[in-house]
Backbone bond lengths (Angstrom), bond angles and torsions (degrees), N, CA, C in turn:
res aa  C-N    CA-C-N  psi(-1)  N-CA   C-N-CA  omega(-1)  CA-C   N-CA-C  phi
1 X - - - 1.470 - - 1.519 107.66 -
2 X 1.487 135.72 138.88 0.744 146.12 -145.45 1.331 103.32 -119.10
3 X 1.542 126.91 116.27 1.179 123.73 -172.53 1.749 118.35 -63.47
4 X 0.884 142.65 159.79 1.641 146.66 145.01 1.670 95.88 -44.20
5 X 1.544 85.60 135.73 1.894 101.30 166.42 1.511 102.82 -91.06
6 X 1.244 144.05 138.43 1.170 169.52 -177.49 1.597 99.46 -111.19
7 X 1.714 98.24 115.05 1.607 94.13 155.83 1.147 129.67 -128.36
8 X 1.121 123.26 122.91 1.482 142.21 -168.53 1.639 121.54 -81.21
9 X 1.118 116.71 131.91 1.973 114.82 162.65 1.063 131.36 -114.01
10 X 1.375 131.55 145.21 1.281 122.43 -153.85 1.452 94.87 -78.35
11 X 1.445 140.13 148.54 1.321 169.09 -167.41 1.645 88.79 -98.72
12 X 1.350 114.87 122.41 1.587 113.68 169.30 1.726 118.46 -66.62
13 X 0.854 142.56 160.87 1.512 152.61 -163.55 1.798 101.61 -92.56
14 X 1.373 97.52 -77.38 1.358 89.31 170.80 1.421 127.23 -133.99
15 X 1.679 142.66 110.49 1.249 125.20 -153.08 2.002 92.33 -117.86
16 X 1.089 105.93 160.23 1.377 112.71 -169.67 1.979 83.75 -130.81
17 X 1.754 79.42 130.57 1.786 95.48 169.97 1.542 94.65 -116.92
18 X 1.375 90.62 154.53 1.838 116.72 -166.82 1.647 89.65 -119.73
19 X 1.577 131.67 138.79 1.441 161.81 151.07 1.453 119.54 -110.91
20 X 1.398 97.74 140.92 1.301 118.39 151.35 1.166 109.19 -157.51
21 X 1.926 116.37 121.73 0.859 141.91 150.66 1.446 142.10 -76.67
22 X 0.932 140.79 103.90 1.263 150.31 -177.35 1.268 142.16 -146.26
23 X 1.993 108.16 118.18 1.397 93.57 -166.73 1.629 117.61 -97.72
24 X 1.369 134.97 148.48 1.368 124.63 168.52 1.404 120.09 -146.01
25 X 1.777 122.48 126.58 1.205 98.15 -178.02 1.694 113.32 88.80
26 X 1.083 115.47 -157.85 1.709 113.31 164.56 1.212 135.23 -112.36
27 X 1.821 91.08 37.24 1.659 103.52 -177.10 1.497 108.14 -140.45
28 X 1.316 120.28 153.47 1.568 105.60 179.73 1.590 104.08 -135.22
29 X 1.112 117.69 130.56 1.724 143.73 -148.27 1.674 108.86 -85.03
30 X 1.091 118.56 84.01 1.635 113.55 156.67 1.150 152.73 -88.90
31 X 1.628 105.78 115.23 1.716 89.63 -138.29 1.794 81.62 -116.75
32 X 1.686 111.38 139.96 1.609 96.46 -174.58 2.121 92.75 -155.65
33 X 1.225 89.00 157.50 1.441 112.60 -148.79 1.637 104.97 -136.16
34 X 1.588 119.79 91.05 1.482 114.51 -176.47 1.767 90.34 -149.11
35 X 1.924 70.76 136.03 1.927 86.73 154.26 1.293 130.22 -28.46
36 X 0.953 146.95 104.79 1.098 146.81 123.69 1.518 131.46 -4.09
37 X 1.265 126.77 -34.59 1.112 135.78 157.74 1.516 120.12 -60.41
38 X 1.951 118.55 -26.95 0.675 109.07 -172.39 1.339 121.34 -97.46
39 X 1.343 122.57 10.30 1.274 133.76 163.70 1.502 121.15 -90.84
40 X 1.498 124.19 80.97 1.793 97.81 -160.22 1.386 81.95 -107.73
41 X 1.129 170.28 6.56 1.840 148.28 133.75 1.421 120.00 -21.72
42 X 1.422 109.18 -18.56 1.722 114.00 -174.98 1.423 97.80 -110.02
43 X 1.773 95.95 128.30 1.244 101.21 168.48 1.645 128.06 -99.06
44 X 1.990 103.23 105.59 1.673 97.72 -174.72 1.158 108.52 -82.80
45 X 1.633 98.19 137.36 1.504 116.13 172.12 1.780 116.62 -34.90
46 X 1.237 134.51 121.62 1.536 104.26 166.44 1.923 90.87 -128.89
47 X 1.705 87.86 -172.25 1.617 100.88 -159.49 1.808 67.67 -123.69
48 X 1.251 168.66 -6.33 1.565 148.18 -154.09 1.565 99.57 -176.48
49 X 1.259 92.83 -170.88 1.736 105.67 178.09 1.764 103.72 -83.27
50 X 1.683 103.99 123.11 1.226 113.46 -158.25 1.867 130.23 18.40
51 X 1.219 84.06 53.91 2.002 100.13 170.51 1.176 102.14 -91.12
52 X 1.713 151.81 144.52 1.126 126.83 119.79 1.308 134.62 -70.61
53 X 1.548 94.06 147.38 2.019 88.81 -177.67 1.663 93.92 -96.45
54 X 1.806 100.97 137.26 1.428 96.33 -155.60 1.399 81.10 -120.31
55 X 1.349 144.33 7.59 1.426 133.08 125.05 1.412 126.72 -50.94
56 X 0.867 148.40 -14.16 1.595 152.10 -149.35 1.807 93.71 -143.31
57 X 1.053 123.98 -25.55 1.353 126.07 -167.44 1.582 135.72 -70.84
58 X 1.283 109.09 -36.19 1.649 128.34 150.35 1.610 107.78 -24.17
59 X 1.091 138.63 -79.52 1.589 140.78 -167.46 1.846 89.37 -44.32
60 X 1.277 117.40 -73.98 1.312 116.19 -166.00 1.482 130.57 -54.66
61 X 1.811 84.04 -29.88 1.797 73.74 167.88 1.241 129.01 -96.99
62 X 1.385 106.72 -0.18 1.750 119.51 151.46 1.671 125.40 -53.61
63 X 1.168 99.07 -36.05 1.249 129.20 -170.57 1.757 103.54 -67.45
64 X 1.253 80.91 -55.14 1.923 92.02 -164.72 1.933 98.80 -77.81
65 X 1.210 132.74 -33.71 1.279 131.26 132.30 1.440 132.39 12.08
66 X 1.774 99.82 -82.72 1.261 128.60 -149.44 1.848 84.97 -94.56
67 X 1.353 106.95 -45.34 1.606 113.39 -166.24 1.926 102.45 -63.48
68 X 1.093 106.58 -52.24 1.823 103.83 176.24 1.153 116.29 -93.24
69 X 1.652 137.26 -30.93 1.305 131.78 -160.45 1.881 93.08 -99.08
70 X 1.098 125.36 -85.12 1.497 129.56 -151.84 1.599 101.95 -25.07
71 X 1.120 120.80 -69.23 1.444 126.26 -158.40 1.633 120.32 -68.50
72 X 2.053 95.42 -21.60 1.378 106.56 -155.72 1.435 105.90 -95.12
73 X 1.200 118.10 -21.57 1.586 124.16 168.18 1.282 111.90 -96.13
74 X 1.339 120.01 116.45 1.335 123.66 160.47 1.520 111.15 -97.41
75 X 1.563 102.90 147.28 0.866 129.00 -166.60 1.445 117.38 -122.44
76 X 1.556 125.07 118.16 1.625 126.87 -178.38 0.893 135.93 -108.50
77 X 1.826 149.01 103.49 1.172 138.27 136.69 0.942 144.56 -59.06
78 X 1.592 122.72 112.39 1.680 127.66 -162.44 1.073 100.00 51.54
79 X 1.644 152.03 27.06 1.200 134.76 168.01 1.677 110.36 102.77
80 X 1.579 94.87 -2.35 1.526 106.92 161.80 1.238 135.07 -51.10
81 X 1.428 171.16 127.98 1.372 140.33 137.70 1.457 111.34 -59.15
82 X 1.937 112.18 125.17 1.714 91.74 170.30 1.543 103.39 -117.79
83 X 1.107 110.99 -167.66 1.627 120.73 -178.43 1.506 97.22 116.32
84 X 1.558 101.19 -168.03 1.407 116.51 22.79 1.568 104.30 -86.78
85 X 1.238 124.73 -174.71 1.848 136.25 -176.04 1.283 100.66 -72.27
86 X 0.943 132.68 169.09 1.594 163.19 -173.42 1.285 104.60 -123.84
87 X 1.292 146.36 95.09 1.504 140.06 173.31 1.567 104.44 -50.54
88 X 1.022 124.46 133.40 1.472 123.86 167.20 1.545 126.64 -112.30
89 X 1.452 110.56 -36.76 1.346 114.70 174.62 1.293 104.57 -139.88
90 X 0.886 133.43 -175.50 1.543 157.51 141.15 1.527 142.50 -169.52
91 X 1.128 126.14 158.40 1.672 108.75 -161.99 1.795 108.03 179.73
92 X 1.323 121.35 145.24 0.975 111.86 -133.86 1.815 76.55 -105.00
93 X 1.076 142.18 148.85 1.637 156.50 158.30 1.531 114.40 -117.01
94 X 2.091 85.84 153.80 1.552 84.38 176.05 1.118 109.90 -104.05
95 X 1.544 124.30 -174.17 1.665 139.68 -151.57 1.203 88.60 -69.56
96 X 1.377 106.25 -61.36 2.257 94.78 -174.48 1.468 134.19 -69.34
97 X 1.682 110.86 4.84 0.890 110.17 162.78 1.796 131.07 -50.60
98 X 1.415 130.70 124.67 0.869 113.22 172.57 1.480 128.98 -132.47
99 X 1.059 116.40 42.23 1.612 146.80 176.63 1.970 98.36 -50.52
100 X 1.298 114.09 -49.79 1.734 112.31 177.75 1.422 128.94 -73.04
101 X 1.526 105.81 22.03 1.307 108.75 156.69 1.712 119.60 -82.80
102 X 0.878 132.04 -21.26 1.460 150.63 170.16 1.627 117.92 -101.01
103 X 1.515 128.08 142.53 1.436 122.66 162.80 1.634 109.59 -65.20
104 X 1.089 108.82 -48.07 1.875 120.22 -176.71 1.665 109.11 -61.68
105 X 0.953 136.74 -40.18 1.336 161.52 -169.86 2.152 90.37 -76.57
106 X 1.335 98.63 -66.92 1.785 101.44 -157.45 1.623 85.44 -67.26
107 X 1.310 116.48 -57.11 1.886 108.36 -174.87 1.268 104.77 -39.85
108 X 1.279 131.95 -83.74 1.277 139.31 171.75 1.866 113.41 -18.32
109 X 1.073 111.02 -56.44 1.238 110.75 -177.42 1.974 125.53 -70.74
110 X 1.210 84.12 -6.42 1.967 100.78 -168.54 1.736 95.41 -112.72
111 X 1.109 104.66 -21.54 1.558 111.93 175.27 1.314 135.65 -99.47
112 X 1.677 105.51 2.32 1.151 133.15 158.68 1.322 146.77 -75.94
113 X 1.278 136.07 166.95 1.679 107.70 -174.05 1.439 113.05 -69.25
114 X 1.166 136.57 -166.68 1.190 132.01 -122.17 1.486 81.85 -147.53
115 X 1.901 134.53 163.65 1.248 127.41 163.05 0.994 110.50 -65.73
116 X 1.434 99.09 151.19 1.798 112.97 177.92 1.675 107.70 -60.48
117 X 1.284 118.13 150.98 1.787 118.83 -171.23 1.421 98.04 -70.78
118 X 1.391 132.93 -9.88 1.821 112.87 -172.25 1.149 80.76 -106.22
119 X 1.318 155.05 37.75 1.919 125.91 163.29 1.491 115.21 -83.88
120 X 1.165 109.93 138.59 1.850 86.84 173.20 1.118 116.51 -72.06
121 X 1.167 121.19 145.84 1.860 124.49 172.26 1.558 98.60 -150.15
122 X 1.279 102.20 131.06 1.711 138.00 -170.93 1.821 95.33 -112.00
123 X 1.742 98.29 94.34 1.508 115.05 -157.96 1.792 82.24 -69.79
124 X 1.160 130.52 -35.99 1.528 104.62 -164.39 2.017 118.81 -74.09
125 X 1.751 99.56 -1.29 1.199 99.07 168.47 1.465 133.74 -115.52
126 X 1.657 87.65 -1.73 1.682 108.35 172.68 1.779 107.58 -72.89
127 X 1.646 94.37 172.31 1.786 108.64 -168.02 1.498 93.37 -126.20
128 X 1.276 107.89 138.42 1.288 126.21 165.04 2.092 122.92 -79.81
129 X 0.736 124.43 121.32 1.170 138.35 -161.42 1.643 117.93 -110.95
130 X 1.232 122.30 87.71 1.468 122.85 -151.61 1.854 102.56 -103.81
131 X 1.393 127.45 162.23 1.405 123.98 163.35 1.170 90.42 -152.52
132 X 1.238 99.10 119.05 2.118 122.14 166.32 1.083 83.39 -103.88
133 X 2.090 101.59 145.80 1.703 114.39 149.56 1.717 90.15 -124.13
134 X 1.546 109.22 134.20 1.219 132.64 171.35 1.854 122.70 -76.13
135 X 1.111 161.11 109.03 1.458 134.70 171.00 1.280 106.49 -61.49
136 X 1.553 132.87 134.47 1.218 151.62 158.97 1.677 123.39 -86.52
137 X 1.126 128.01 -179.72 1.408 115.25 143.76 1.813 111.27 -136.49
138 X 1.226 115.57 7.32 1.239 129.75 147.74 1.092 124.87 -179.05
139 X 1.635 121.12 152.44 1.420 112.59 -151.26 1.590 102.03 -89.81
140 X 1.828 124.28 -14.28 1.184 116.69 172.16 1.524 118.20 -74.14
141 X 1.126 107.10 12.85 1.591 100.05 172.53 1.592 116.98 -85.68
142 X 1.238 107.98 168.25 1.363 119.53 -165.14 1.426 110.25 -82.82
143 X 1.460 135.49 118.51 1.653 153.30 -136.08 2.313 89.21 -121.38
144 X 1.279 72.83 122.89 1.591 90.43 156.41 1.352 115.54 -119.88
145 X 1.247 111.51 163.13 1.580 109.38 165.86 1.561 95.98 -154.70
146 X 1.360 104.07 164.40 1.578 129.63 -171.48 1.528 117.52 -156.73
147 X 1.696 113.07 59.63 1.270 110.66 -175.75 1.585 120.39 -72.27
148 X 1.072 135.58 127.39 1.390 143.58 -161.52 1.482 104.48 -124.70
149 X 1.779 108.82 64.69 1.185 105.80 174.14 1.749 113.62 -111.75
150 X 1.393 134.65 18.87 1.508 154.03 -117.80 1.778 76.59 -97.11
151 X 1.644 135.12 -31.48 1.580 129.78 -144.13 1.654 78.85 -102.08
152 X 1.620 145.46 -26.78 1.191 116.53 163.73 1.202 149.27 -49.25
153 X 1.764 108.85 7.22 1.286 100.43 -173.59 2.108 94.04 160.61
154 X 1.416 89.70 142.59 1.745 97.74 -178.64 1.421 111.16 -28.23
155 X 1.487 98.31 -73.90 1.673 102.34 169.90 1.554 107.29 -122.01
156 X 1.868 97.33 141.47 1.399 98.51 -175.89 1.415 104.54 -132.46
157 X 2.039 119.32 125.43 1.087 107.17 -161.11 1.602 83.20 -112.17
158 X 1.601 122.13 165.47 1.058 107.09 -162.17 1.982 91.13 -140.44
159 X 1.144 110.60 131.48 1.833 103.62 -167.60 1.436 82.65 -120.26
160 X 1.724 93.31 135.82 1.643 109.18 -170.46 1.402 112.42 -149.68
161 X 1.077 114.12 104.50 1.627 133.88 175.38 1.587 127.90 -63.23
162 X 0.811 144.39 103.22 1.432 139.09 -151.37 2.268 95.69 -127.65
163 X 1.500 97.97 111.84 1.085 99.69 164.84 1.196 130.88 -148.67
164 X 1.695 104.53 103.92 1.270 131.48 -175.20 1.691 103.30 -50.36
165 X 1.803 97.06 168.14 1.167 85.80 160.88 1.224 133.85 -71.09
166 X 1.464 128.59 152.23 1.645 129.80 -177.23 1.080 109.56 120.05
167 X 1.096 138.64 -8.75 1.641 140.87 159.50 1.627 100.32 88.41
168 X 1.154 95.62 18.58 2.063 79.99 153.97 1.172 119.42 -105.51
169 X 1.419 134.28 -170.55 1.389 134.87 -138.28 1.665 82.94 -159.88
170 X 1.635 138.58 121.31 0.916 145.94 156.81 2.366 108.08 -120.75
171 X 1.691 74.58 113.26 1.524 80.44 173.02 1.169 128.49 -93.18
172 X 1.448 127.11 154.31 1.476 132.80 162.59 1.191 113.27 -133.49
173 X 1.635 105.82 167.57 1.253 113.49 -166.97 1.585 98.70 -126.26
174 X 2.030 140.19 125.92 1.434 106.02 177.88 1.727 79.10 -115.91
175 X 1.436 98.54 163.47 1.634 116.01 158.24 1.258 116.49 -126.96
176 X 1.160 102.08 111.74 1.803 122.57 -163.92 1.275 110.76 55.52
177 X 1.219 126.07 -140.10 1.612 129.60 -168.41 1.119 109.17 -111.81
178 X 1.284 111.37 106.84 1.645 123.36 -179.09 1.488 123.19 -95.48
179 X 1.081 98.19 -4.07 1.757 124.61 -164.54 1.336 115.25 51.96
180 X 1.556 132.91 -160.09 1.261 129.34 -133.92 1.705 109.66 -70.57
181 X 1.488 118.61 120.99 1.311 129.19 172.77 1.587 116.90 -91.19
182 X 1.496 105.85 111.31 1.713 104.82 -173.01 1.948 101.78 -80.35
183 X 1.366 98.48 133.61 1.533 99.85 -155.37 1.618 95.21 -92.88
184 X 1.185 114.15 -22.28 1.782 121.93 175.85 1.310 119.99 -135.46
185 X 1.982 106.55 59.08 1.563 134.18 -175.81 1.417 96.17 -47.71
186 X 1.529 125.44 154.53 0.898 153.80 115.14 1.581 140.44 -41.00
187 X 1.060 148.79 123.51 1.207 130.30 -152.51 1.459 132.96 -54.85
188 X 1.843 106.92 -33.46 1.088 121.19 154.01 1.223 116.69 -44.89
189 X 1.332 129.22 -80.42 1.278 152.14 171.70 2.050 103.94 -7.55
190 X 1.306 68.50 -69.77 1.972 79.04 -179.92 1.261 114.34 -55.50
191 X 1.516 107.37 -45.58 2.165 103.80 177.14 1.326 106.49 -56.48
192 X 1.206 122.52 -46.05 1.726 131.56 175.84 1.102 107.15 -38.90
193 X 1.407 102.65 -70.83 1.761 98.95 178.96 1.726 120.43 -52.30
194 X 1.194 92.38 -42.46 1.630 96.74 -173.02 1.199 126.11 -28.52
195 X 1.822 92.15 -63.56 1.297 128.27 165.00 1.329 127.94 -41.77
196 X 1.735 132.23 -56.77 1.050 144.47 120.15 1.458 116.81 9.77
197 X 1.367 110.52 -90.95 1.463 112.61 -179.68 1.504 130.75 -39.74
198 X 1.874 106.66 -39.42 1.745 136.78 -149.05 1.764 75.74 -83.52
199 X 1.867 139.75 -52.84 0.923 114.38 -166.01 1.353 114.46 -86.32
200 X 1.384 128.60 -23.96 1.114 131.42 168.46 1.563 94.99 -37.78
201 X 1.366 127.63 -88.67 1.287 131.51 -166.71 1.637 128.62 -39.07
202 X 1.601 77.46 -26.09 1.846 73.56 -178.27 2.045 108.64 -80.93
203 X 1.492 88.75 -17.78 1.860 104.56 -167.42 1.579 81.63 -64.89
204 X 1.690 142.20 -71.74 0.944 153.88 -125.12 1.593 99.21 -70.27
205 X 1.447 128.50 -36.02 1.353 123.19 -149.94 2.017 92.18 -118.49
206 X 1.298 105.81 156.65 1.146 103.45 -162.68 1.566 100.65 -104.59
207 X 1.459 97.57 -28.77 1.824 93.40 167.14 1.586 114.94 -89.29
208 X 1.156 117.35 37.26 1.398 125.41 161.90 1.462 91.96 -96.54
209 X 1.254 126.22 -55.73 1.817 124.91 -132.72 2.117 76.02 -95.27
210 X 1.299 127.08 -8.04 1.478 118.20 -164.98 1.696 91.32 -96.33
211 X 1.343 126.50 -31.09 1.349 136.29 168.78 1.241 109.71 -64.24
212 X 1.396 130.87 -54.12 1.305 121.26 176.41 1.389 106.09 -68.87
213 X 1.027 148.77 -39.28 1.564 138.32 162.50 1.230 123.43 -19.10
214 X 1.435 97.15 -66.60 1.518 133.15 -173.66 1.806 89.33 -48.06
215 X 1.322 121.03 -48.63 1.340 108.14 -158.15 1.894 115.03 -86.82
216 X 1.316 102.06 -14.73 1.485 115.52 161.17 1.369 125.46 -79.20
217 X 1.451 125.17 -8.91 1.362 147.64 -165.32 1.639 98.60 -78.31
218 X 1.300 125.95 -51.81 1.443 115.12 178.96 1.810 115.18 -90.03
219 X 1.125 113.67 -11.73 1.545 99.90 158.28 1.630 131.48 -93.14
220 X 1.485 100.56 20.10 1.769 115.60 164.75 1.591 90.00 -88.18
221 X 1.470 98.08 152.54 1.754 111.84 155.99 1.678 94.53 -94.68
């Protein structure tokens, strides 16, 4: 009897996701930026050996969107869950694009036309370019998030911009899935976390726990 063939894909090593969050009005803005490589469940259309066909390509990268992002980021008001998202744009970019250093810059750039269908694009080095709109019921309320993107890739660090109203810019950094990140902590809130993190880190490294030894070592007889 002849076993089933199993086919497997390589899992990327390390993929970095790009955010921007922002609420305004009675909607709150998700703007998100991932490899392409690191989604391989979606099948992109191509015209050659790893080309994308960027005529035919729109459905799929909606697809790959809705398939990892909608469900996988939660999103909180006052401790709300809202959504689900509204896809608004999407569009496929290349590696040197660099429009996601800015919120004004990445909107603009995801809201723009799209590559022309004859360019070449080599889908395993292109970036996916996502726009969620959230319903709110005001944008001064207090924003959670819970991105659950950790299965894209060995390690997945995730850089996330949070800008309330008032024109500042508060950054974070997640590594893998940490679960719910309060985007406008409280002071408590933040020592919690702090704290949180400081033992995590010390658990993780082995010359942390050999340092703390070291420091119990002279109050034994």
């Amino acid at each position: 009897i002849a076993p089933p063939v199993a086919q497997a894909h390589e899992i990327p090593a390390d993929v970095k996701v790009q955010m921007f969050v922002k609420p305004a009005g009675e909607r709150l803005q998700l703007l998100l930026r991932v490899p392409m490589q690191a989604m391989q469940e979606v099948d992109f259309p191509r015209r050659g050996p790893g080309v994308l066909d960027l005529a035919r390509a729109e459905p799929a990268l909606r697809a790959a969107a809705m398939l990892w992002f909608a469900e996988n980021i939660e999103v909180y008001e006052d401790d709300r869950r809202i959504g689900p998202p509204k896809l608004m744009q999407v569009r496929a970019s290349y590696p040197s694009d660099r429009s996601f250093t800015a919120f004004e810059d990445a909107l603009a750039h995801v809201s723009g036309p799209p590559l022309a269908p004859n360019r070449e694009f080599i889908w395993s080095q292109g970036l996916l370019d996502v726009l969620f709109e959230y319903p709110i019921r005001a944008e001064h309320a207090e924003f959670s998030i819970n991105p659950v993107v950790a299965r894209l890739g060995q390690r997945v660090l995730t850089s996330l911009r949070f800008l309330p109203p008032g024109g500042e810019v508060r950054a974070y950094e997640i590594h893998g899935d940490q679960g719910v990140l309060r985007l406008d902590p409280r002071w408590h809130q933040a020592a919690a976390r702090f704290v949180i993190e400081g033992f995590k880190h010390i658990l993780d490294g082995i010359d942390h726990l050999l340092f703390i030894a070291c420091l119990v070592i002279p109050f034994r007889r």
